[in-house]
C-alpha distance (Angstrom), angle and dihedral (degrees) to the residues before:
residue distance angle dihedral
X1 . . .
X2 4.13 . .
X3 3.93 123.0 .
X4 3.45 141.4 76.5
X5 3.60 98.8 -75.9
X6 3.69 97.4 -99.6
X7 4.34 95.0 69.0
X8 3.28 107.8 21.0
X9 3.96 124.9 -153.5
X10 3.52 117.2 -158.1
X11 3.84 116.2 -149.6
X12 4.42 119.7 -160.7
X13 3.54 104.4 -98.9
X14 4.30 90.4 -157.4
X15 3.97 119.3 34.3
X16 3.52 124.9 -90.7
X17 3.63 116.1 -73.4
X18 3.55 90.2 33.3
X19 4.02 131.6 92.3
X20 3.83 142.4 -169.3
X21 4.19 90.7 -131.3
X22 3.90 124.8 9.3
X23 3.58 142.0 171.6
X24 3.35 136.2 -169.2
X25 4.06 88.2 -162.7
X26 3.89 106.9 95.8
X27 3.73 96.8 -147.0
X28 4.05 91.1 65.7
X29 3.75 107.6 114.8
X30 3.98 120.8 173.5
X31 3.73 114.3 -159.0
X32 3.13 105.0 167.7
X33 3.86 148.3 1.6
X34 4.17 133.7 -157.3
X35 3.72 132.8 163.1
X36 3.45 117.9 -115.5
X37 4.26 131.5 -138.0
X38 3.96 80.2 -101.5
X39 3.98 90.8 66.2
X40 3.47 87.2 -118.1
X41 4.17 125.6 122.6
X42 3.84 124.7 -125.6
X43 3.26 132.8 -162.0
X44 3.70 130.5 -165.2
X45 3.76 110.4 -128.3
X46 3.90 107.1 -160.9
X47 4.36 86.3 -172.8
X48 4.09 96.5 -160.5
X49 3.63 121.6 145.7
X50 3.68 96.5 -155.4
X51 4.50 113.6 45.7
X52 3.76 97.7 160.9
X53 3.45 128.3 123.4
X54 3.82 113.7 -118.2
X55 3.46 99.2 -107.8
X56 3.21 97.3 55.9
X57 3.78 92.6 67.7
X58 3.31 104.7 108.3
X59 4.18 105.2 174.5
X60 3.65 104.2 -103.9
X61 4.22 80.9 62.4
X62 3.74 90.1 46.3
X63 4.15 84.2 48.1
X64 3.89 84.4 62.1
X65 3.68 99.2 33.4
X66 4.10 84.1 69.4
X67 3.59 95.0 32.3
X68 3.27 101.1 60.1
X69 4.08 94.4 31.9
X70 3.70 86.8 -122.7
X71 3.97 96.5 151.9
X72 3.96 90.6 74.2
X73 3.56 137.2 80.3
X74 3.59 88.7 47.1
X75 4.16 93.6 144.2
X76 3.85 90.1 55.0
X77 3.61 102.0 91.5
X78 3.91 122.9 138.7
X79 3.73 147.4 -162.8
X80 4.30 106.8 -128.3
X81 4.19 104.9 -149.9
X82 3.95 104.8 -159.5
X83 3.81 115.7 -166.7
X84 3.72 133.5 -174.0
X85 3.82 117.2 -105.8
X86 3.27 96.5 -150.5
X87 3.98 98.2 51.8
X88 3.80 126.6 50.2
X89 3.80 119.5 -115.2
X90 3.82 114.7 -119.8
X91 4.23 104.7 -125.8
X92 4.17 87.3 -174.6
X93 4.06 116.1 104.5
X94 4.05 103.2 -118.1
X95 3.95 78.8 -146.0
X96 3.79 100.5 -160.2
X97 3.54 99.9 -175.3
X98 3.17 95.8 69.3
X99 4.03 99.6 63.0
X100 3.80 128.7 91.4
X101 3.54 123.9 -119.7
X102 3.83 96.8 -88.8
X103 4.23 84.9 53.5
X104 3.76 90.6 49.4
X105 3.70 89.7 44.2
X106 3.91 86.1 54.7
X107 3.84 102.1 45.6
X108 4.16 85.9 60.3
X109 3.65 85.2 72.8
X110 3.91 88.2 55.9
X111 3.38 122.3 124.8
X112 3.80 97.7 -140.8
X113 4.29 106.9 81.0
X114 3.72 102.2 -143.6
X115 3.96 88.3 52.5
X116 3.93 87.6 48.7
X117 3.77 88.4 47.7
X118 3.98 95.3 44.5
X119 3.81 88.9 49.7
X120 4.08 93.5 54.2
X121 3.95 89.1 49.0
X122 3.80 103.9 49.2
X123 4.05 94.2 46.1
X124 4.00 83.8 43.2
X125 3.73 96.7 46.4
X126 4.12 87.5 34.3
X127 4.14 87.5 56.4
X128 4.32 74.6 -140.1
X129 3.79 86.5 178.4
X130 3.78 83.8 169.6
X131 3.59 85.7 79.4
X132 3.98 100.8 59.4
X133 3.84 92.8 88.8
X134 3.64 92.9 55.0
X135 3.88 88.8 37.8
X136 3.34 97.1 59.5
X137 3.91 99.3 49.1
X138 3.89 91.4 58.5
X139 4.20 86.0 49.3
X140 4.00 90.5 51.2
X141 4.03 94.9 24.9
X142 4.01 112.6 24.7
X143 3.41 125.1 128.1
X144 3.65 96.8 -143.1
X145 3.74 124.3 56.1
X146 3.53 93.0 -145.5
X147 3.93 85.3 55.1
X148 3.71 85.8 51.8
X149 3.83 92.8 45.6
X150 3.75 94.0 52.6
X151 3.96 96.1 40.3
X152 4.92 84.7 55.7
X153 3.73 86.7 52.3
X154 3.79 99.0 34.6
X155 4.12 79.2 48.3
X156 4.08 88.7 49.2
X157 3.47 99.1 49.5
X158 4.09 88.8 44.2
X159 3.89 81.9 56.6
X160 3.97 83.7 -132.5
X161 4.08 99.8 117.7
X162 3.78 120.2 129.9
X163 3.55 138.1 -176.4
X164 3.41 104.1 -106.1
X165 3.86 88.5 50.0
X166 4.17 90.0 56.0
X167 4.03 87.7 42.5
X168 3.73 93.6 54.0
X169 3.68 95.5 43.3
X170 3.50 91.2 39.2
X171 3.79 82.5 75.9
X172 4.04 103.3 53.0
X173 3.66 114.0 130.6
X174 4.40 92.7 -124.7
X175 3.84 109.3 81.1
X176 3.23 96.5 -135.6
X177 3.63 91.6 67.3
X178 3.46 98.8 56.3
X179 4.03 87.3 34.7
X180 4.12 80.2 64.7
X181 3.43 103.0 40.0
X182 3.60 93.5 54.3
X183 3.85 96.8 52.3
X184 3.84 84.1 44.6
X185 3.45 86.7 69.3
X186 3.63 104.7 62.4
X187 4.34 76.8 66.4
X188 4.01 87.3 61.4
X189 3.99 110.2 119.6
X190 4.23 95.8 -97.5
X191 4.23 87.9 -112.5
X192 3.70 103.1 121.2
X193 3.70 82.1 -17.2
X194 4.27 94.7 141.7
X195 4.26 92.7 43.6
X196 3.87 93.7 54.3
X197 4.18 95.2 42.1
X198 3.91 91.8 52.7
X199 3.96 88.6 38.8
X200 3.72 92.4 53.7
X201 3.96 101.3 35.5
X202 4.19 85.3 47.8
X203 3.79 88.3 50.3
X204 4.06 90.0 40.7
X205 3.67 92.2 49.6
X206 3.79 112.6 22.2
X207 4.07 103.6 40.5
X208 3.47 96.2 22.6
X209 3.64 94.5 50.7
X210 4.38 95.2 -141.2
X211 3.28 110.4 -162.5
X212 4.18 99.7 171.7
X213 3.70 107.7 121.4
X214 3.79 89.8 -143.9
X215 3.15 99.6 49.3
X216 3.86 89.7 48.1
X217 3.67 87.0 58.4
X218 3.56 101.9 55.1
X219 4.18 88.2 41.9
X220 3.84 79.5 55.4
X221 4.21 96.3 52.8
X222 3.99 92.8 31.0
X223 3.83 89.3 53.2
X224 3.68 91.4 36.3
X225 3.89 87.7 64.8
X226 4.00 88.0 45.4
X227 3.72 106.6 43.2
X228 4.05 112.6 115.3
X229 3.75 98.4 131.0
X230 3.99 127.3 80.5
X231 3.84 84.0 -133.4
X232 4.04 82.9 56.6
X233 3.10 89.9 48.7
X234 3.61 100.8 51.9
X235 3.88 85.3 40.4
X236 3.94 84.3 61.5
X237 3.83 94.4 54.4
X238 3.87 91.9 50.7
X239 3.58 92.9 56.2
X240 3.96 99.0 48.6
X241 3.84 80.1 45.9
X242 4.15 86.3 68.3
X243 4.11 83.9 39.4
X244 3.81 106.1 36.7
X245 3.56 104.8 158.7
X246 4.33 129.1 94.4
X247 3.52 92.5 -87.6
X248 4.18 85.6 53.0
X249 3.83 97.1 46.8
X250 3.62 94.6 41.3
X251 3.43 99.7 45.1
X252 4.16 87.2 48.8
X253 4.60 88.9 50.4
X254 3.93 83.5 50.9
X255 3.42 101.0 97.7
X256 3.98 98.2 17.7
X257 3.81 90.2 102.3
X258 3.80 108.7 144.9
X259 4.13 94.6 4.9
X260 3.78 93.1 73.0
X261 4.08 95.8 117.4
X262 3.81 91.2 40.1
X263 3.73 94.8 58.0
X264 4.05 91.3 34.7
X265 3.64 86.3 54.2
X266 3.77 92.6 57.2
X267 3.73 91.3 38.1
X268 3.86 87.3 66.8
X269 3.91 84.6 58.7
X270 3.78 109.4 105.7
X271 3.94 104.7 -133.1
X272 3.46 141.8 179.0
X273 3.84 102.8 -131.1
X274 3.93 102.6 43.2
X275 3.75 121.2 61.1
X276 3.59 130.8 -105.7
X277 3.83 82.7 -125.3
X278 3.60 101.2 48.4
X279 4.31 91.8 46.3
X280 3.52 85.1 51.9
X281 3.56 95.8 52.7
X282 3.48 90.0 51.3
X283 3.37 93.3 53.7
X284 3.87 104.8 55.9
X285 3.65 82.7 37.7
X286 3.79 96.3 51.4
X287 3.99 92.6 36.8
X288 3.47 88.6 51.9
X289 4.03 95.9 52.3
X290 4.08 85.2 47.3
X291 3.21 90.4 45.4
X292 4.15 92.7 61.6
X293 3.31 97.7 27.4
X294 4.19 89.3 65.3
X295 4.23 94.5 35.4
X296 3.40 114.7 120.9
X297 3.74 100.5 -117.6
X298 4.07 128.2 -139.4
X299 3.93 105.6 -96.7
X300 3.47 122.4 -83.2
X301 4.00 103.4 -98.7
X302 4.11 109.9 -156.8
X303 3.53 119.1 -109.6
X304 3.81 90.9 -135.3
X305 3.83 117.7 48.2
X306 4.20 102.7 -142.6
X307 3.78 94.2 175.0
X308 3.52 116.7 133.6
X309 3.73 91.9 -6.9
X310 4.00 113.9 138.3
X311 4.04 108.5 -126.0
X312 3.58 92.6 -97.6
X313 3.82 97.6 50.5
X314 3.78 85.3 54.5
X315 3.72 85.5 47.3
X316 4.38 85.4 55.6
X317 3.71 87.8 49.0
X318 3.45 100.6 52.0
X319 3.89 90.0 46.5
X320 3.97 89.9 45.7
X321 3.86 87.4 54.5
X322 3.88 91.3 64.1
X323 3.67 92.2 43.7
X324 3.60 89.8 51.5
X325 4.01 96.6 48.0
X326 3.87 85.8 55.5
X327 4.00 104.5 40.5
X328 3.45 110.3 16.5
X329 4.16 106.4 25.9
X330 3.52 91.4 80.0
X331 3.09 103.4 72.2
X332 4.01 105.2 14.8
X333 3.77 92.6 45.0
X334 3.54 127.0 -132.4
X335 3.37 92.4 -91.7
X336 3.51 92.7 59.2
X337 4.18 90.7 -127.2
X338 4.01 89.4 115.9
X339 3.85 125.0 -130.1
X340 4.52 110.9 -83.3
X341 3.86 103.1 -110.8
X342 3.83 97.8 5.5
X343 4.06 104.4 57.9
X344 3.63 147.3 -14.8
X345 3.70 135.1 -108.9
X346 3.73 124.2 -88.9
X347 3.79 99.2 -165.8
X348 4.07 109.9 96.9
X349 3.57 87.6 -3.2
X350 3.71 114.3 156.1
X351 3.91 90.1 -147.8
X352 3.64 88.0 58.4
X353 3.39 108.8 41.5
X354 3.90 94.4 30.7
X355 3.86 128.4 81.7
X356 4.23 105.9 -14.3
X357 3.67 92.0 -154.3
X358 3.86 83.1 61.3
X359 3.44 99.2 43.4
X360 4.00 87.2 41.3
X361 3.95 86.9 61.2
X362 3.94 90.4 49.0
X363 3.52 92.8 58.6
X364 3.40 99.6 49.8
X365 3.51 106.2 26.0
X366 4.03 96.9 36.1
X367 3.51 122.6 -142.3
X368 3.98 139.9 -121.8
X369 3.62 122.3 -136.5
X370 3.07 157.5 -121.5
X371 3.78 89.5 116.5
X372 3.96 136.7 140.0
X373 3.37 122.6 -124.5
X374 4.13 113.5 -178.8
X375 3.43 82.8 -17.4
X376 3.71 102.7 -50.3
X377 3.58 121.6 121.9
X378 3.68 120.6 -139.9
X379 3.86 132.9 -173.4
X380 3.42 101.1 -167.0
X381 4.14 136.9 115.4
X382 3.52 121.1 -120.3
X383 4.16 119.0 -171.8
X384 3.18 126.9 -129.7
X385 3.96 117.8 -122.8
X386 3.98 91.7 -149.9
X387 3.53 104.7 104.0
X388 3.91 92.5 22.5
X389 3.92 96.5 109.9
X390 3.76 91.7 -128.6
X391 3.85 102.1 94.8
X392 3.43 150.2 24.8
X393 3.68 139.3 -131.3
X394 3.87 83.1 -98.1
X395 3.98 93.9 55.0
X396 4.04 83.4 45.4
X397 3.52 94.3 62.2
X398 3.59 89.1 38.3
X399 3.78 93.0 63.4
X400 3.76 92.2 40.2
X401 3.79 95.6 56.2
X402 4.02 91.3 37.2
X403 4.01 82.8 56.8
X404 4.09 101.5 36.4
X405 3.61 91.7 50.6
X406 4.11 105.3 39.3
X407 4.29 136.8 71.3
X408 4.13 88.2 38.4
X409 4.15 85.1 -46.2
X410 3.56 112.0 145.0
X411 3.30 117.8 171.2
X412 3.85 135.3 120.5
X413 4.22 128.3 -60.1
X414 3.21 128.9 -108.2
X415 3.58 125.0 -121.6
X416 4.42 122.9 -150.9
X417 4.27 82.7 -120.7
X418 3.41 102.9 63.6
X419 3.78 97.8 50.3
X420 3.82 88.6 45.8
X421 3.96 75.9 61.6
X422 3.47 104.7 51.3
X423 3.99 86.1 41.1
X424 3.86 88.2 58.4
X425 3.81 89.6 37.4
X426 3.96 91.9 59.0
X427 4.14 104.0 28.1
X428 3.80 92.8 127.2
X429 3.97 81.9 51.3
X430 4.17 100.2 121.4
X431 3.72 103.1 155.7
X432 4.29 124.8 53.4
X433 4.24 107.9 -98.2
X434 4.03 118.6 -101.8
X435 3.84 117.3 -141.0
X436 3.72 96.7 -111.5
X437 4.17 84.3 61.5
X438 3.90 98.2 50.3
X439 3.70 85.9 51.0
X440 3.00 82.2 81.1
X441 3.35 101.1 54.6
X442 3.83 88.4 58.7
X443 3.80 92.2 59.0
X444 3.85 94.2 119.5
X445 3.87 110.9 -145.1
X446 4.06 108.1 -80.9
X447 4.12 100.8 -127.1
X448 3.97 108.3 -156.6
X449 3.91 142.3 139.8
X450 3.50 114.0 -69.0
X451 3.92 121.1 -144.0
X452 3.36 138.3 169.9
X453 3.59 127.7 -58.2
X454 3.74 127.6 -147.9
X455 3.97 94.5 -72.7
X456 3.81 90.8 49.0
X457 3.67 79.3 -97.5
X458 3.96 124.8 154.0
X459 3.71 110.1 -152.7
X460 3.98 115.4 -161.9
X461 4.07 99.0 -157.5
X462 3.52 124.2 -164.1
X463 3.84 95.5 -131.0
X464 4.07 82.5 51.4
X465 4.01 97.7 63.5
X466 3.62 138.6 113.5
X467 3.78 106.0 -136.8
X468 3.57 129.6 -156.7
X469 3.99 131.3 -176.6
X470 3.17 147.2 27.0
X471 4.23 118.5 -42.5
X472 3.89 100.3 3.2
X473 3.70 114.5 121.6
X474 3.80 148.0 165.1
X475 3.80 106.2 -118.7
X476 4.18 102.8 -161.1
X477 3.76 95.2 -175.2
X478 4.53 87.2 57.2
X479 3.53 94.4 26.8
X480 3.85 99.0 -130.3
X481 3.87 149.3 102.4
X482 3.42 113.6 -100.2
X483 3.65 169.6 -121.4
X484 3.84 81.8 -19.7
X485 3.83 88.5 -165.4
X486 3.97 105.9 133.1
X487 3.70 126.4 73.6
X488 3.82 93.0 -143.6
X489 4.37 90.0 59.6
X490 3.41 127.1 115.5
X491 3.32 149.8 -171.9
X492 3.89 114.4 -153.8
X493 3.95 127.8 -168.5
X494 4.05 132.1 170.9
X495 4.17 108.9 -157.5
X496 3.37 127.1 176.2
X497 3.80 113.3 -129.2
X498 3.76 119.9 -148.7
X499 4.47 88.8 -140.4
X500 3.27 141.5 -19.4
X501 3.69 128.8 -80.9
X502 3.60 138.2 92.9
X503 4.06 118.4 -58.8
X504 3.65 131.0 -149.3
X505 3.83 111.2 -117.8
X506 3.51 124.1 -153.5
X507 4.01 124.0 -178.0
X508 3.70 117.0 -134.3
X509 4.26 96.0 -156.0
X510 3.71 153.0 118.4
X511 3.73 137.4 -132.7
X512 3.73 145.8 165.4
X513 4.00 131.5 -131.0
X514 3.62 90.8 -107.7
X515 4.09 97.7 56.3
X516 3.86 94.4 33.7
X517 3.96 114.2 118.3
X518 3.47 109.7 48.3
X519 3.90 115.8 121.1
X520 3.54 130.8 -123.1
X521 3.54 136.3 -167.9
X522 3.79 145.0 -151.8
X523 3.11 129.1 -151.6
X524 4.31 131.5 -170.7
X525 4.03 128.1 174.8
X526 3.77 88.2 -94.8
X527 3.71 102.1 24.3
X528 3.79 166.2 48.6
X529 3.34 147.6 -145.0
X530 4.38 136.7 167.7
X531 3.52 134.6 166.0
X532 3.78 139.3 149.0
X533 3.93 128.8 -83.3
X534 3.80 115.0 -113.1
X535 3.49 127.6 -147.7
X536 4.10 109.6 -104.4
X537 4.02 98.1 -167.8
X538 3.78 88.8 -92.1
X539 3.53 148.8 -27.6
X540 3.55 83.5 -84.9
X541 4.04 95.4 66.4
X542 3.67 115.6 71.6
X543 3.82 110.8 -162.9
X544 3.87 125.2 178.4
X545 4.27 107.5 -135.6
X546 3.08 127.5 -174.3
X547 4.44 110.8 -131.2
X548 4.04 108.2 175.3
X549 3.39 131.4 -85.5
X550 4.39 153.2 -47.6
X551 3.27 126.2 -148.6
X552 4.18 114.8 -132.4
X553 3.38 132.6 -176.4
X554 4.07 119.5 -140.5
X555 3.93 114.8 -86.2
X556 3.68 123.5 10.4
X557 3.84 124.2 16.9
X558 3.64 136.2 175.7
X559 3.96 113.2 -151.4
X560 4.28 126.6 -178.3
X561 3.29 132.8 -165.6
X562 3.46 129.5 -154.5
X563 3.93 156.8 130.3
X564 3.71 113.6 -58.6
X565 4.03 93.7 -158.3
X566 3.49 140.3 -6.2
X567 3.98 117.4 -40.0
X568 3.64 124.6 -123.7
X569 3.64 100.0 -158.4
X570 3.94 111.9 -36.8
X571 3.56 139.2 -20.1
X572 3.27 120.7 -154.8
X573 3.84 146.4 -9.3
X574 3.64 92.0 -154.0
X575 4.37 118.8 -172.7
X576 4.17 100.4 163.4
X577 3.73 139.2 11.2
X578 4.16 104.0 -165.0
X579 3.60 118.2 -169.7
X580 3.63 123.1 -174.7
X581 3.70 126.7 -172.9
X582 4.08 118.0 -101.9
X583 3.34 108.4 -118.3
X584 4.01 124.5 -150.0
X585 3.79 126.2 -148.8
X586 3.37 110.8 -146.9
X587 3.67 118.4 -149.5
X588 4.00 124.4 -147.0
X589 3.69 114.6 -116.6
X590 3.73 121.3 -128.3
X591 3.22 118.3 -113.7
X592 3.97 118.6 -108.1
X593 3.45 117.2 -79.8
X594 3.90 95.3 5.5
């Protein structure tokens, strides 16, 4: 690793072509890698052929998953030991635990980092404050800066640091010393806390002459934090004057927050010892910062659009909002703008805030790209959570209404019955749903004059209806009106009878025990008709019965159907009304007297 600390460079360590660890076995995944108190590295080998996420199986991937049988071996992963062959491995436990204070003191002087490392944590997590004497000699007096590293933290974590500890290490020829001591002050109790941060950063920077870009940056944020005084101020320009770049100026507004004018007013101050280019950087920069900090911002719109929602709707939205922050956030964001490459936005989608019964079918079906959302195409998979285990039809439309109604979305709720429906209405669904076959699930129903058919015959189809409420719908892929939850739905229809009498009407429909009861009713211009729903077996078994008869009158006719009541649970999944004119046989009359 090249660079200056700040942006790193790394460089190849062997020549091209050649590696520290390869395979040739496609299934070999290293995660990670740490040395161990042996001296020797390991690396955790996960070994799995197949490390996307889900959606990101688009099927020619899921072609080669099964091709190549990548899906198994899954419980075969490893931990790789690499040694040196030119230095023997120790086999003997270092057994840390078992030293004193003045032992652990020793070992974080060790050349070997996980023995450094176990050292800090046991006399941390031991609160061994018998060790602080010994500690802070190797931080003021070590050898090693790593030593000296360990012993400031160790120090930190004992809650035994003092000043003259910092200012004495504060001086130690590594940069990483004096990098640590001065972010180890902003831990200092606050007592005199400002006077001794500008005394040692001046010191640091002016008499000592640092010239370290890193530890010019973290003088710049530690003295950011402490700056009250003009002369602080002032002392703040110099510095970024040795570091004038973004990551100087920035790290020097850091801890500015609520002292912006003061140190733009002295920034405005001609002066001998900071640059004309580095005050007026400070200026636009500072300006700028004021200049946002005092705008009158755009109201603050609510996440979660509660208008017009009934108390338990809001009640389903507030649920769907934890759902969402543990399934769905992930990917989608809490914001709702998506993640680029991994998955779209939800806010002013047209998927969301379109037909629910679509979006109802997404989410528990899934769907495969490639699909557009606000004009974005994506090729990706996304799974549905229907048959996951995790929720219910209740956390479904919990999500759904969460999602229609928040980011500026404002679309209708969801309710738990209407994804039970679309759950029953695509059980046999096994694989996610492509664009092209939801299309069809936005085909709205086609509303037009029904005639006669061939038989004299006027057939009411579903797909032909006028539909008004809340829940009703045509559903293309079933062929059928439905869930026919609401009392306020209805299904509307204009035929055109060929004469007027009184027509036979037989239902087309399907129903299970549970539903069975409820009454319906149709209604004509001249007519009426009601009767009860019976149970078919099952919403499964369509049956065509035969329940009485409407009156019509000869050319056009407008004809509703509705509930006659309140429903207890639903009324109807409803695919034809038929209605064939009653005909009379007329019988001769005798003559008189015959």
């Amino acid at each position: 690793v090249l660079g200056d600390g700040l942006t790193p460079q790394t460089q190849r360590h062997y020549p091209a072509g050649q590696e520290l660890l390869a395979s040739t076995d496609e299934r070999f995944r290293p995660i990670n890698a740490r040395t161990g108190p042996d001296g020797a590295l390991y690396i955790a080998d996960m070994y799995k052929g197949m490390i996307e996420h889900v959606i990101f199986l688009v099927p020619w991937i899921t072609d080669q998953v099964k091709s190549r049988d990548l899906l198994t071996g899954n419980d075969l992963g490893r931990i790789w030991r690499i040694v040196s062959t030119d230095r023997p491995i120790s086999h003997q436990s270092p057994a840390l635990s078992k030293l004193d204070a003045d032992g652990l003191v020793r070992e974080l002087n060790h050349p070997n980092g996980w023995r450094r490392d176990t050292a800090q944590r046991l006399l941390v997590d031991g609160h061994l404050a018998t060790a602080v004497p010994a500690l802070t000699a190797l931080a003021c007096q070590g050898e090693s800066h790593l030593g000296r590293l360990h012993a400031l933290w160790t120090l930190d974590g004992l809650g035994a640091l003092d000043w003259p500890t910092l200012t004495q290490v504060a001086r130690h020829e590594h940069p990483g010393v004096r990098v640590a001591a001065l972010r180890l002050m902003d831990k200092m109790d606050r007592k005199q806390w400002r006077a001794r941060v500008v005394e040692e950063i001046a010191t640091l920077v002016a008499e000592r002459g640092e010239t370290d870009l890193t530890v010019l940056q973290q003088a710049l944020i530690t003295l950011s934090a402490a700056a009250t005084q003009p002369d602080d101020y002032r002392l703040l320009m110099e510095i970024v004057a040795k570091r004038f770049d973004d990551f100087g100026r920035t790290a020097a507004l850091t801890g500015l927050a609520g002292r912006e004018a003061a140190c733009l007013k002295v920034a405005m101050q001609p002066s001998e010892s900071v640059p004309k280019a580095v005050r007026e950087a400070f200026i636009h920069d500072l300006s700028a910062l004021i200049e946002i900090g005092t705008a009158e911002g755009a109201p603050v719109v609510p996440v979660v659009n509660y208008d017009s929602l009934t108390a338990e709707e809001v009640k389903r939205a507030k649920l769907g909002a934890g759902k969402y922050a543990t399934l769905c956030a992930s990917c989608h964001q809490s914001h709702g703008l998506g993640t680029p490459g991994v998955a779209p936005r939800l806010a002013a989608s047209e998927w969301v805030t379109g037909s629910p019964e679509r979006l109802a079918q997404i989410v528990l079906r899934g769907l495969i790209g490639p699909v557009k959302v606000n004009g974005e195409e994506w090729n990706l998979h996304m799974p549905g959570i229907g048959n996951s285990g995790v929720v219910d039809d209740e956390d479904i439309s919990a999500i759904m209404t969460y999602i229609r109604r928040s980011w500026g979305n404002a679309a209708t709720p969801v309710a738990p019955d209407l994804i039970a429906a679309e759950r029953k209405a695509s059980a046999d669904r096994k694989f996610p749903w492509t664009v092209s076959e939801l299309a069809g699930k936005k085909v709205a129903n086609k509303p037009a004059v029904i005639g006669p058919d061939e038989k004299g015959q006027l057939v009411l189809a579903a797909k032909a209806a006028q539909l008004f409420g809340k829940r009703l719908r045509y559903h293309p892929n079933l062929d059928l009106l439905g869930p026919w939850v609401n009392e306020s739905d209805a299904a509307f229809w204009v035929v055109d009878a060929p004469a007027t009498g009184h027509y036979r009407v037989d239902l087309h429909y399907a129903m299970d025990d549970k539903n069975a009861g409820n009454t319906w009713r149709l209604e004509s211009d001249t007519g009426a008709l009601d009767g009860k729903v019976i149970s078919t077996g099952g919403f499964d078994q369509f049956v065509e019965r035969g329940v009485g008869f409407l009156e019509l009158k000869k050319g056009s006719n407008r004809i509703l159907m509705r509930a006659d009541g309140k429903l207890d649970g639903e009324l109807i999944d409803l695919r034809t009304i038929r209605l064939q004119l009653r005909r009379y046989r007329t019988v001769p009359r005798k003559p008189a007297g015959s």
